[in-house]
C-alpha positions as CSV (number, residue, x, y, z in Angstrom):
1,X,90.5,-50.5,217.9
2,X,90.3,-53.3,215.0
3,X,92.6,-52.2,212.3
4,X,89.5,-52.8,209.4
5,X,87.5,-49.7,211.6
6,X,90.6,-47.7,212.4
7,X,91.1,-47.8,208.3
8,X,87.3,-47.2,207.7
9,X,87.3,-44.4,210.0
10,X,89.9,-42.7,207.9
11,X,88.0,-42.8,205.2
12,X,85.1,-41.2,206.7
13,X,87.2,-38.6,207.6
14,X,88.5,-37.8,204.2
15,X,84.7,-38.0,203.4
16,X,84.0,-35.2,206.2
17,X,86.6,-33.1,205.0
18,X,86.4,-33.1,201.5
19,X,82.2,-31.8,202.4
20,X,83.5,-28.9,203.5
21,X,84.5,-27.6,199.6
22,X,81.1,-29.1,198.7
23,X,79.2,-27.3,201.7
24,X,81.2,-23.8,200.3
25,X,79.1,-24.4,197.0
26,X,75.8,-23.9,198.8
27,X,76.3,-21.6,201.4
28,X,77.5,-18.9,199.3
29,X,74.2,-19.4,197.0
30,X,72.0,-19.3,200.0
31,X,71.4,-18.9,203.9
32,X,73.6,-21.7,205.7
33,X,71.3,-22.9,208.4
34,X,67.9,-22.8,205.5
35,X,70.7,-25.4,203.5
36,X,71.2,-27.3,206.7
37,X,67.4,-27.6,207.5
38,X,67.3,-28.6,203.6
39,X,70.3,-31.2,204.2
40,X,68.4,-33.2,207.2
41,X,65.3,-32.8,205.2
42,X,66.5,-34.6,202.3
43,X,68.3,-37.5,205.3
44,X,65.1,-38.1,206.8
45,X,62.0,-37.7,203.9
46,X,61.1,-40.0,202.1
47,X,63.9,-42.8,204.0
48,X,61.8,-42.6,207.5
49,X,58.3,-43.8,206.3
50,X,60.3,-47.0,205.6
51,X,62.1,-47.8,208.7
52,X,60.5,-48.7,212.1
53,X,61.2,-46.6,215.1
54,X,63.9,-47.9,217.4
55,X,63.3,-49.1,220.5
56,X,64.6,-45.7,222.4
57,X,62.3,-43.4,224.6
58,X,61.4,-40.4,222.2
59,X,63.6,-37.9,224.7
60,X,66.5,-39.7,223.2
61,X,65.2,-39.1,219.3
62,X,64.4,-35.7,220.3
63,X,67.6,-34.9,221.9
64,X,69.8,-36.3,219.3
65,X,67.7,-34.5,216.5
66,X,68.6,-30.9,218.4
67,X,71.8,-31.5,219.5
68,X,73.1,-32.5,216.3
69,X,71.0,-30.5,213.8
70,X,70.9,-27.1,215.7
71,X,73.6,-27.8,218.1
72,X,76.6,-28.9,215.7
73,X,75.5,-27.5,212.4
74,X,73.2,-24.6,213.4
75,X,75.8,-23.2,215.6
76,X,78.7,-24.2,213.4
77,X,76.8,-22.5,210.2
78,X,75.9,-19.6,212.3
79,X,79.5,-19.2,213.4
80,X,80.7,-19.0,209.6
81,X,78.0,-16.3,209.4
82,X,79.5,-14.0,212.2
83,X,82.3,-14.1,210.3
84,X,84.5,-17.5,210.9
85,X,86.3,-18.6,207.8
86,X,85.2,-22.3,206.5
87,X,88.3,-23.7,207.6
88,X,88.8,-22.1,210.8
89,X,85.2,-23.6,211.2
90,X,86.3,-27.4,210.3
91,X,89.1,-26.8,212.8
92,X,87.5,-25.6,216.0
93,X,85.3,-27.9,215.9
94,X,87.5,-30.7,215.6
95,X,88.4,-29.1,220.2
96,X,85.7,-31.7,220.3
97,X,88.7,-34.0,220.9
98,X,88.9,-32.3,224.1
99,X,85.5,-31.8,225.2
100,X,84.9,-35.8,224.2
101,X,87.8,-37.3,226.8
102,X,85.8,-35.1,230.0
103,X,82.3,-36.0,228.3
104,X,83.4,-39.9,228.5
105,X,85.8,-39.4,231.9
106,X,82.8,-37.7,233.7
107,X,79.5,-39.2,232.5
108,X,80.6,-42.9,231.3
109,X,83.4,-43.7,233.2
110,X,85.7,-44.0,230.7
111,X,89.5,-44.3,231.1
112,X,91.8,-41.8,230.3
113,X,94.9,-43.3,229.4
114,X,98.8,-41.4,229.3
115,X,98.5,-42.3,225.0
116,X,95.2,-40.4,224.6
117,X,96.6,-37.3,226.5
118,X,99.9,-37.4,224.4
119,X,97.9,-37.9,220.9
120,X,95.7,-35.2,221.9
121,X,98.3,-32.6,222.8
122,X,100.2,-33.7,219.6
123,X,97.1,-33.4,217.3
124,X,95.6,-29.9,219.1
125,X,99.3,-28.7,218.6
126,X,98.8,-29.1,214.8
127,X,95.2,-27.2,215.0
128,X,97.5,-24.4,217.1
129,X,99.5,-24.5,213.7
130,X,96.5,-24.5,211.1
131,X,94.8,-22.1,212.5
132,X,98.1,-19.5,213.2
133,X,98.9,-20.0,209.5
134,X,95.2,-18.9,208.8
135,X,95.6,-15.3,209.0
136,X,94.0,-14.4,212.0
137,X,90.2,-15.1,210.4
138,X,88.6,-15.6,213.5
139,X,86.0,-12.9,215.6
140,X,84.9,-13.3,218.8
141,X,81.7,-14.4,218.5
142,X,82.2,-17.0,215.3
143,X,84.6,-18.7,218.0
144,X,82.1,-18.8,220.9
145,X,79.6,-20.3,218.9
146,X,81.8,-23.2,217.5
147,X,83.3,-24.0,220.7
148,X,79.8,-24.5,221.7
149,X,78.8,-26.8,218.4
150,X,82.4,-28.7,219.5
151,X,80.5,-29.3,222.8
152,X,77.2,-30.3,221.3
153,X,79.4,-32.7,219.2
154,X,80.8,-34.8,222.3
155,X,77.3,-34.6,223.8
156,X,75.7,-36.3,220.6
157,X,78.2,-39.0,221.7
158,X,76.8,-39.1,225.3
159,X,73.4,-39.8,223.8
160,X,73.8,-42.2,221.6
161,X,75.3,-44.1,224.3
162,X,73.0,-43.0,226.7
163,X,70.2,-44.5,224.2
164,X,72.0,-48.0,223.8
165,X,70.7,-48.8,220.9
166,X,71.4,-51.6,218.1
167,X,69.5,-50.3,215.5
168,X,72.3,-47.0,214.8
169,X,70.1,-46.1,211.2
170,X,67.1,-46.5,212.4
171,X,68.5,-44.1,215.1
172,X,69.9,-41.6,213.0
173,X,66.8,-41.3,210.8
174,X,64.3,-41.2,213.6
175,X,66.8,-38.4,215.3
176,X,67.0,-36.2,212.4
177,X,63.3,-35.9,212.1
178,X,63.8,-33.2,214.5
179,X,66.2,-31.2,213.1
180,X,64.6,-29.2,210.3
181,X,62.1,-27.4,211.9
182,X,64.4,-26.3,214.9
183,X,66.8,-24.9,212.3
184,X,64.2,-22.8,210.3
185,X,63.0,-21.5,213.4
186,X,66.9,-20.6,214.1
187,X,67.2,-19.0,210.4
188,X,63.7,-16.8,211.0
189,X,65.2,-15.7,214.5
190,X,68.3,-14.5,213.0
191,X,67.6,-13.4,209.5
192,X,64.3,-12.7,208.9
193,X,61.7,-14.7,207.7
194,X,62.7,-14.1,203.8
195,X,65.5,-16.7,203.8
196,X,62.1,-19.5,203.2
197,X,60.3,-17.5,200.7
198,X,63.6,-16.9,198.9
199,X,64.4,-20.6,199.0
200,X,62.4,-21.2,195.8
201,X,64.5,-18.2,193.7
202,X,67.6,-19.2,194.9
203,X,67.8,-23.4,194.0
204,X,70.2,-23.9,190.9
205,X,72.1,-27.1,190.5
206,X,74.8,-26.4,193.3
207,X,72.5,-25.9,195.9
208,X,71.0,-29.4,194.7
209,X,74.3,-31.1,194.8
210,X,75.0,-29.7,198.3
211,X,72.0,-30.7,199.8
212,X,72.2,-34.2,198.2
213,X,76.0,-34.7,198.5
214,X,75.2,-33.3,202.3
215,X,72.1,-35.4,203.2
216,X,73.1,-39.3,201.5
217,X,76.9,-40.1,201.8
218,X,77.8,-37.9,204.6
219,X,74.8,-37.6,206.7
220,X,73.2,-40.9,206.3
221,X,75.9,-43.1,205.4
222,X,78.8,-41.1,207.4
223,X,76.9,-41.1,210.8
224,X,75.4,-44.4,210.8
225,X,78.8,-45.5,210.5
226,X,80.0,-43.1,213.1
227,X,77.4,-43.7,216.0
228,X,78.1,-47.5,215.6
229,X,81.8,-46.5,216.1
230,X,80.6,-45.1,219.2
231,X,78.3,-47.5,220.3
232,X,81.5,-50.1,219.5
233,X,84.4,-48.3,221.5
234,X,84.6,-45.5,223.6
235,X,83.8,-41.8,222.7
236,X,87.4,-40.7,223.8
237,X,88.9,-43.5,221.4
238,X,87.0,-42.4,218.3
239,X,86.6,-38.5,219.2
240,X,90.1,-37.7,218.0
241,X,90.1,-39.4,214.5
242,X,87.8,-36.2,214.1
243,X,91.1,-34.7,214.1
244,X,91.5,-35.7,210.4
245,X,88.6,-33.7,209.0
246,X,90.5,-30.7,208.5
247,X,93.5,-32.0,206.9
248,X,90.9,-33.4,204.3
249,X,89.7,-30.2,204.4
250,X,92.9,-28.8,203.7
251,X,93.3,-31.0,200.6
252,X,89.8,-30.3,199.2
253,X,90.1,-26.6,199.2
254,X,93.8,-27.2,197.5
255,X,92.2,-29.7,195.0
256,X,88.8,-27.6,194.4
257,X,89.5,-24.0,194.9
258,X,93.7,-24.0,194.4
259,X,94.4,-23.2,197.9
260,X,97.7,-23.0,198.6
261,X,99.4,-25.6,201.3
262,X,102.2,-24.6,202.9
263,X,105.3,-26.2,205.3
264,X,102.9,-25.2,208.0
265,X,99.9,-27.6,206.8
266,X,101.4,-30.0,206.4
267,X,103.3,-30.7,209.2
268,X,100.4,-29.7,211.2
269,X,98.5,-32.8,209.3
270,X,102.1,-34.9,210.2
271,X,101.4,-34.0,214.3
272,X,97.7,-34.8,213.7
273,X,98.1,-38.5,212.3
274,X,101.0,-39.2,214.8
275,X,98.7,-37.8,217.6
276,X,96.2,-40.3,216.1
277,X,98.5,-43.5,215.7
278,X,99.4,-43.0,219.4
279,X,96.5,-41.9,221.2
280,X,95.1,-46.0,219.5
281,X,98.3,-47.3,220.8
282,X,97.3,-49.9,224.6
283,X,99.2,-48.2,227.5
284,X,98.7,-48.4,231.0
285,X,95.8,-46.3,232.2
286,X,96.7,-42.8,233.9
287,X,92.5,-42.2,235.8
288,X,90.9,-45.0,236.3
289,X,87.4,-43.1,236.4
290,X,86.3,-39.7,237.6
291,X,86.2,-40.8,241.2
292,X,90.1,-40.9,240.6
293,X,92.0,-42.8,242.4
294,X,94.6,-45.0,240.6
295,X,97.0,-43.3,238.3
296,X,100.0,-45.0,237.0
């Protein structure tokens, strides 16, 4: 990976982190997946009457628009819900590192080198620290469902390569379209259908800022630049700077809500970027594809 995109990478992450203190403003004034909808509402309206449709097959648009919308943040937002703290919410679903080498080993044949494997061990050891300083705020069923928005995250990868498209905004725009209404459907489902007609009584100038600050630099600047990232280099080469999110995440709730960071945050964040700085490093490749034959 070029150095300039490695550096620009890291500062998407701090971007990515540092939403997390701004996504805590909104979700505590109102129901997480009717400030998602809002979020990819704001991305796509009025932006999409003045962009023309890339050339995918609408199965790709569609699929995206789910898989990202409902299947990252619905289940991510509904996993806070069931009782997963913020932060043990940024963390798990950075085991997308994980799920992201077997998405791109297995469906793109892409090469799984001895580097990757090191920097991923290295960086999911400092998530095993994060999250054993955390105090235990996990339940059973706020982890299931993150695990599962970690695998929706290596399968937005898939599509977006699966799609092989130039035109990554137009892309992102188009895909969002179908995000909303799946997640108000999702909020109706699974709390009724008075978090919409509540929606009006419960805007107030945080809310706004969350949904912009949500919907402009990190949804439509943030994943234009990511899904030409992955459209540039492989999904297991850019999956793990995802690994980054929660130390900026880390930092913002220190910064914005005095949280306190300990020995054991920070060298967790130390494993993470060395896991990072080697799993970009060029070393001989351990699987050549999933077939498997040559290892080194």
């Amino acid at each position: 990976m070029k150095l300039r995109d490695f550096g620009l990478l890291f500062a998407l992450m701090a971007l990515w982190g540092l939403n997390f203190s701004v996504i805590k403003l909104g979700v505590n004034r109102i129901d997480p997946l009717v400030l998602t909808a809002m979020r990819f509402t704001c991305a796509v309206f009025p932006l999409i009457f003045f962009i023309r449709k890339p050339d995918v097959e609408w199965r790709y648009l569609i699929a995206y628009g789910v898989s990202f919308g409902v299947g990252v943040w619905g289940m991510t937002t509904l996993s806070i819900d069931a009782g997963l703290s913020i932060g043990m919410a940024s963390l798990l679903l950075d085991m997308s590192v994980v799920s992201g080498l077997l998405v791109g080993w297995y469906f793109l044949n892409e090469e799984i080198t001895r580097n990757k494997l090191l920097g991923c061990a290295l960086a999911l050891l400092g998530l095993v620290l994060i999250m054993y300083d955390d105090g235990g705020a996990i339940t059973t069923k706020g982890l299931i469902l993150v695990l599962a928005a970690s695998v929706f995250w290596s399968v937005n990868g898939l599509i977006v390569k699966r799609a092989n498209t130039k035109s990554i905004f137009a892309f992102n725009v188009w895909g969002m379209l179908f995000a909303p209404i799946p997640l108000l459907l999702l909020a109706v489902v699974v709390h009724g259908s008075e978090v919409v007609t509540n929606i009006p009584s419960q805007l107030n100038g945080f809310v706004v800022f969350s949904v912009l600050f949500q919907a402009y630099p990190t949804t439509l600047l943030g994943y234009w630049f990511w899904n030409k990232m992955i459209m540039k280099y492989s999904v297991s080469s850019v999956a793990p700077m995802t690994l980054l999110v929660p130390v900026f995440g880390i930092l913002g709730g220190f910064w914005f809500y005095d949280e306190a960071v300990g020995l054991i945050e920070i060298t967790a964040a130390i494993l993470i970027l060395a896991g990072l700085l080697i799993g970009q490093m060029q070393l001989p490749r351990l699987f050549r594809n999933k077939l498997g034959a040559d290892t080194v």
